[in-house]
C-alpha positions as CSV (number, residue, x, y, z in Angstrom):
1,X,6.7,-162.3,71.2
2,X,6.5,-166.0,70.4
3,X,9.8,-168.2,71.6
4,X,10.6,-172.0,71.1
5,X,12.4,-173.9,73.1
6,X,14.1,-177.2,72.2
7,X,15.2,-178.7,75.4
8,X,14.5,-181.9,77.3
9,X,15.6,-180.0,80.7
10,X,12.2,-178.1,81.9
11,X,13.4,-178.5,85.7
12,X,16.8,-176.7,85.3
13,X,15.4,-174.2,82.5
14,X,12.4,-173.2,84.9
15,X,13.9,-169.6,85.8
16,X,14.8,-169.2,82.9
17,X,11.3,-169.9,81.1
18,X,9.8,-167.2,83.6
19,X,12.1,-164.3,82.8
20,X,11.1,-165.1,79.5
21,X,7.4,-164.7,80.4
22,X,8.0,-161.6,83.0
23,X,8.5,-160.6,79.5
24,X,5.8,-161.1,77.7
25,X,7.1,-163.9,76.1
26,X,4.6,-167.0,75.2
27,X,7.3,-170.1,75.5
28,X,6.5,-173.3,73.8
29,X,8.8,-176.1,74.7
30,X,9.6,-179.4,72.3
31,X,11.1,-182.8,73.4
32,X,13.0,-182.4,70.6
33,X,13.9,-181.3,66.9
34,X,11.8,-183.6,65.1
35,X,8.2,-182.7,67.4
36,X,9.6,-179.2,66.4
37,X,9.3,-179.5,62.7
38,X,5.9,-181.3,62.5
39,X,4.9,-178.0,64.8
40,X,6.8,-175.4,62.8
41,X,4.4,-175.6,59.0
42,X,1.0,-173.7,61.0
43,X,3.5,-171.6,64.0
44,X,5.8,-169.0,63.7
45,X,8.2,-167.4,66.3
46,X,10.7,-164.9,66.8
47,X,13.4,-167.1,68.6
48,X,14.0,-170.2,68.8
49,X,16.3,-171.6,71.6
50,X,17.9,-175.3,71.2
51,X,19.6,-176.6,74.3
52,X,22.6,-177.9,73.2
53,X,23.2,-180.1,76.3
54,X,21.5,-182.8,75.5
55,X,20.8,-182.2,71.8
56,X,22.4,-182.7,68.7
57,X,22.2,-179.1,68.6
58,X,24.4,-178.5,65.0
59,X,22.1,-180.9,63.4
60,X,19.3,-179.5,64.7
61,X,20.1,-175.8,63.5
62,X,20.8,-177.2,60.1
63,X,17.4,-178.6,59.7
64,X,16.2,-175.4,61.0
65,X,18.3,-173.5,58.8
66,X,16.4,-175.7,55.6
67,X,13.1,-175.3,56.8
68,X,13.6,-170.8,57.3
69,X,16.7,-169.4,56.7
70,X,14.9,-166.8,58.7
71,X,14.5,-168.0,61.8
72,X,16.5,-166.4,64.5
73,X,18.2,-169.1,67.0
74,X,20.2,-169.0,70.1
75,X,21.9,-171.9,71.6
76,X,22.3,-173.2,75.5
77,X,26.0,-174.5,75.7
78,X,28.5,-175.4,77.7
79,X,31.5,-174.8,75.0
80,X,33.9,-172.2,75.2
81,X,34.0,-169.3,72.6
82,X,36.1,-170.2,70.3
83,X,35.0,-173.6,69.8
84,X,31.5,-172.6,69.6
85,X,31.8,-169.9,66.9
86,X,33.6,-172.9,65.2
87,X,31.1,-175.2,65.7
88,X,28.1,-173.4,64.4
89,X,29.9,-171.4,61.9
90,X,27.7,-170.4,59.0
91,X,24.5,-171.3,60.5
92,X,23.7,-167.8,61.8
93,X,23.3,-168.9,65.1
94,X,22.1,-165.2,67.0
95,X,24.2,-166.1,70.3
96,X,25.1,-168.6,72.9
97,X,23.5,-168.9,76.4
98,X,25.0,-170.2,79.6
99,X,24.8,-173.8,80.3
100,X,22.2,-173.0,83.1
101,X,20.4,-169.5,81.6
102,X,18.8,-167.5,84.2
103,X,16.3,-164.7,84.3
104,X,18.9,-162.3,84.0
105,X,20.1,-163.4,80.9
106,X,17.1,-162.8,79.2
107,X,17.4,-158.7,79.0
108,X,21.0,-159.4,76.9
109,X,19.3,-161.6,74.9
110,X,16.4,-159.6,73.8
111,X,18.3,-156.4,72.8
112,X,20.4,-159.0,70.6
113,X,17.1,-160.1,68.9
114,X,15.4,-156.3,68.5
115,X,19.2,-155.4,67.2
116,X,18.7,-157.6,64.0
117,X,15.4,-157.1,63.8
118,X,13.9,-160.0,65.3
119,X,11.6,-157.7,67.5
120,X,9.5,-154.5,66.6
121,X,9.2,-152.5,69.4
122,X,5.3,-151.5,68.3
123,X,4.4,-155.2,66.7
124,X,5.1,-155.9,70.6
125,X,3.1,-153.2,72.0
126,X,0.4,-154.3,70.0
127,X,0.4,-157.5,70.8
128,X,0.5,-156.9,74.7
129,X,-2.5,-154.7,73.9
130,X,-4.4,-157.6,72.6
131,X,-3.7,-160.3,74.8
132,X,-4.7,-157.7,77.8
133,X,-7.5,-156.8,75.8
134,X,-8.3,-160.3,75.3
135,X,-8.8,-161.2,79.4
136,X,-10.5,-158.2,79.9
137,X,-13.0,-158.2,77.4
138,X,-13.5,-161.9,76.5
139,X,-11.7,-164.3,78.4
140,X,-13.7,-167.2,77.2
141,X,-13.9,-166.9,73.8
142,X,-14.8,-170.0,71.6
143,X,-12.5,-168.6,68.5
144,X,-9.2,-168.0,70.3
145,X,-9.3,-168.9,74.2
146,X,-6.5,-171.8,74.4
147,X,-8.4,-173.4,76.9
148,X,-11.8,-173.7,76.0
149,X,-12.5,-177.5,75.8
150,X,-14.6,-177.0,72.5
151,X,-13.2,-173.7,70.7
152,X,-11.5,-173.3,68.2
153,X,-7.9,-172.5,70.2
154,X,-6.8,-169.8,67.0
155,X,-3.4,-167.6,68.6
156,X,-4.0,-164.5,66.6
157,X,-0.6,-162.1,66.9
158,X,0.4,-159.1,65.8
159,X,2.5,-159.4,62.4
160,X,2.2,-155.5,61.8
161,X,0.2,-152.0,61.9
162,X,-3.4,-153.2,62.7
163,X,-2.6,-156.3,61.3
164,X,-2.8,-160.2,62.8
165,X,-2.2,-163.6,61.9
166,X,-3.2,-166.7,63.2
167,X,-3.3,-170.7,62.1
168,X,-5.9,-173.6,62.5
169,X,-5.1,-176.9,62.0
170,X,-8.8,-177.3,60.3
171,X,-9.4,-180.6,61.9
172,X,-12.6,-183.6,61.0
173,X,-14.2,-182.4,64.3
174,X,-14.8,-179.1,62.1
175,X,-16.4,-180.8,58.9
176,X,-19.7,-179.9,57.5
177,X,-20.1,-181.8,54.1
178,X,-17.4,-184.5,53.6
179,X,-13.9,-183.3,53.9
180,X,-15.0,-179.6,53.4
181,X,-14.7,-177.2,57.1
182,X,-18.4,-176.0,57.9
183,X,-19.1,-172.0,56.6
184,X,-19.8,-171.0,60.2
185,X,-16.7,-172.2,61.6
186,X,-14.5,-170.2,58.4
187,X,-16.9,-167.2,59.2
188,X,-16.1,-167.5,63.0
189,X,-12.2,-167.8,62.4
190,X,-12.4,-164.4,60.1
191,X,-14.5,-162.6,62.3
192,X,-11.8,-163.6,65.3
193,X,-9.1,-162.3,62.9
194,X,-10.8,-159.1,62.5
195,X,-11.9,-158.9,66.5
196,X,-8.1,-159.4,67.5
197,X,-7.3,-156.0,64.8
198,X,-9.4,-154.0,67.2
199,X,-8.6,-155.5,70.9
200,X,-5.1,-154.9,69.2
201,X,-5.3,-150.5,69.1
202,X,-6.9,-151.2,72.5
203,X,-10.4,-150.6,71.6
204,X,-13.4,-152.7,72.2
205,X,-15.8,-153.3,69.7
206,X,-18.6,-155.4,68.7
207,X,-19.5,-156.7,65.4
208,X,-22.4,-155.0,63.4
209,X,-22.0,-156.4,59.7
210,X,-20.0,-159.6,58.3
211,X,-20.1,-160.2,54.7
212,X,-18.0,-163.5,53.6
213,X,-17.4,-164.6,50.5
214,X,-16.1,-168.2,50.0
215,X,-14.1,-168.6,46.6
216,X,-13.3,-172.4,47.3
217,X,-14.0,-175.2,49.8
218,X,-11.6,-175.1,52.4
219,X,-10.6,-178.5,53.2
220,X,-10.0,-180.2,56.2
221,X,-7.2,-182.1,57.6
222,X,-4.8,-179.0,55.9
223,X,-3.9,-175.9,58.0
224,X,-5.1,-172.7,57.2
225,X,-4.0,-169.3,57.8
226,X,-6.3,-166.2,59.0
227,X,-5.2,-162.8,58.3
228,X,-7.0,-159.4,59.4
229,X,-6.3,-156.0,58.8
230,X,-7.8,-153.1,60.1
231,X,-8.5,-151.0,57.7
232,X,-9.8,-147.8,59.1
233,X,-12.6,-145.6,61.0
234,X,-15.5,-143.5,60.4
235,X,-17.0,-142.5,63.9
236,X,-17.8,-145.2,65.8
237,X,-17.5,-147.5,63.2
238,X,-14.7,-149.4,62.1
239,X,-13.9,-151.4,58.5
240,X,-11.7,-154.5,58.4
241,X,-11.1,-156.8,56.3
242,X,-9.5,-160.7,56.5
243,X,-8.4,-163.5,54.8
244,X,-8.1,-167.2,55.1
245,X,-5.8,-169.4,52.9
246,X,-4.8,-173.0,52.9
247,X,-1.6,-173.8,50.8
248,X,-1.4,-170.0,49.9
249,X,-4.8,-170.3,48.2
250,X,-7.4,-167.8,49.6
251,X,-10.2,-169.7,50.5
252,X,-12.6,-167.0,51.7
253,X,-11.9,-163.5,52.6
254,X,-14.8,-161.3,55.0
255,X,-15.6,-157.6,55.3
256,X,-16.9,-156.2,58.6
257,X,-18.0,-153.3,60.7
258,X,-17.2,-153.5,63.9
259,X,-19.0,-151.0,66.3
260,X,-16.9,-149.6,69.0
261,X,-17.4,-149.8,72.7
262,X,-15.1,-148.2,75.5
263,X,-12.7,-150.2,77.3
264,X,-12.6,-147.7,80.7
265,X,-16.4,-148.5,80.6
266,X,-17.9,-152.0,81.6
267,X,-19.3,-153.9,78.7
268,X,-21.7,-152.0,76.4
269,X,-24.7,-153.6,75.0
270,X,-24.9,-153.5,71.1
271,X,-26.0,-150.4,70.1
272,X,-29.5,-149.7,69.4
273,X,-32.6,-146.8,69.7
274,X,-33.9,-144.5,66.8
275,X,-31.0,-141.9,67.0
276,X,-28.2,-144.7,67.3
277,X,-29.3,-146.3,64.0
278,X,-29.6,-142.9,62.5
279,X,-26.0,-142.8,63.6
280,X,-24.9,-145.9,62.2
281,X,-26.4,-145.5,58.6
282,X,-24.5,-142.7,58.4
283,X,-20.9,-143.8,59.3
284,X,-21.8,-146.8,56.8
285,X,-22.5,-145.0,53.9
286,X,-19.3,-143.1,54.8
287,X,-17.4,-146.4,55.6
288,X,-19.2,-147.8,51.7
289,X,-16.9,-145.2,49.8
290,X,-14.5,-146.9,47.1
291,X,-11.3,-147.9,49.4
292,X,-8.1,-149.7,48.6
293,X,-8.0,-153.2,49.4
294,X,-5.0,-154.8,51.0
């Protein structure tokens, strides 16, 4: 799961902030409401959590309320009851938290967020699936490792069954011709799309065919959205399909058979021999039969 929190107070919210993670959570903290809207366009959580201490917090949840009426919020507060059901009255606040929350108010608060839907118990099984997958398998990875000092830093999560989302902010430092992101770079971002599918059911699996077809430049200096679905399996083969879209355009969308390796086993080496690619051409042509796209 994905939470914001809106709070100047990192020192006092620290234990907090780790019963959140003991949870699986992945936390991102803003100063403040405004650094939280200029975030919110290319992110998407399933709580956010305004600390109503030292904010404007009403204010704040209205502008919220404008930007998604769907967002599920919870506020840190000091008030009694009463006067805060009166204060955030029709602003479908989720609930209030103490004025110092600590780990053991995080259990109460999840079951209140899985109660109105806010969590799906197997979108969150999937998604711990692929961010173990992703340390065991590729901890480095130039598409979606947060860390790498020249990647591309994509958070693929898990939206539904064997299907993930992710956002890139499609920045100059990507350009090929003038104002236009390079091909490879919109091929890599699908193919991580598609990858995180996979790690997602736990598998690992390497890719053996990419086809990507680019409808329309896809600009830079506006954020685009990746999509992936997995789509299904034929052996040891597996078809997925993805999508990327800037201003709910699609820009390019990619087919690809991914080949799949063991995760019990250490790393395999992409499959090869007389007999393997005997066993290949076979699960493709099976694989090429007239499917429904999503």
């Amino acid at each position: 799961m994905r939470i914001a929190m809106i709070t100047a107070r990192k020192g006092p919210l620290a234990a907090f902030r780790a019963g959140l993670e003991q949870r699986n959570a992945r936390v991102d903290e803003f100063a403040d409401g405004w650094s939280f809207l200029q975030a919110a366009p290319s992110r998407s959580w399933n709580l956010v959590i305004v600390d109503g201490l030292r904010l404007p917090f009403r204010e704040i949840l209205a502008r919220l309320l404008a930007f998604d009426a769907r967002l599920n919020t919870a506020v840190i507060t000091d008030l009694t009851p009463p006067a805060f059901h009166q204060e955030t009255e029709g602003l479908g606040v989720l609930c209030s938290l103490p004025a110092q929350p600590a780990a053991a108010d995080v259990g109460p608060l999840l079951e209140r967020l899985t109660a109105v839907g806010g969590l799906d118990p197997a979108v969150e099984a999937a998604q711990q699936r692929l961010e173990t997958s992703k340390r065991k398998h590729h901890p480095h990875c130039v598409v979606c490792w947060d860390r790498h000092p020249f990647g591309l830093q994509v958070d693929y999560r898990v939206t539904g069954e064997h299907a993930v989302e992710g956002t890139f902010g499609c920045g100059k430092s990507t350009e090929g011709y003038e104002s236009v992101v390079h091909g490879g770079i919109v091929s890599s971002l699908l193919d991580g799309a598609m990858a995180s599918c996979v790690l997602a059911m736990g598998l690992e699996a390497y890719t053996v065919e990419l086809r990507v077809r680019f409808r329309t430049a896809v600009a830079t200096g506006v954020p685009a959205t990746i999509r992936g679905v997995w789509l299904r399996a034929e052996g040891p083969l597996h078809l997925l399909y993805a999508t990327l879209e800037q201003g709910g355009k699609v820009c390019a969308h990619a087919r690809a058979k991914f080949f799949e390796g063991s995760p019990d086993q250490p790393s395999q080496a992409v499959p090869g021999g007389a007999g393997m690619r005997q066993l290949l051409s076979q699960a493709r042509k099976r694989l090429s039969r007239p499917s429904q796209r999503p």
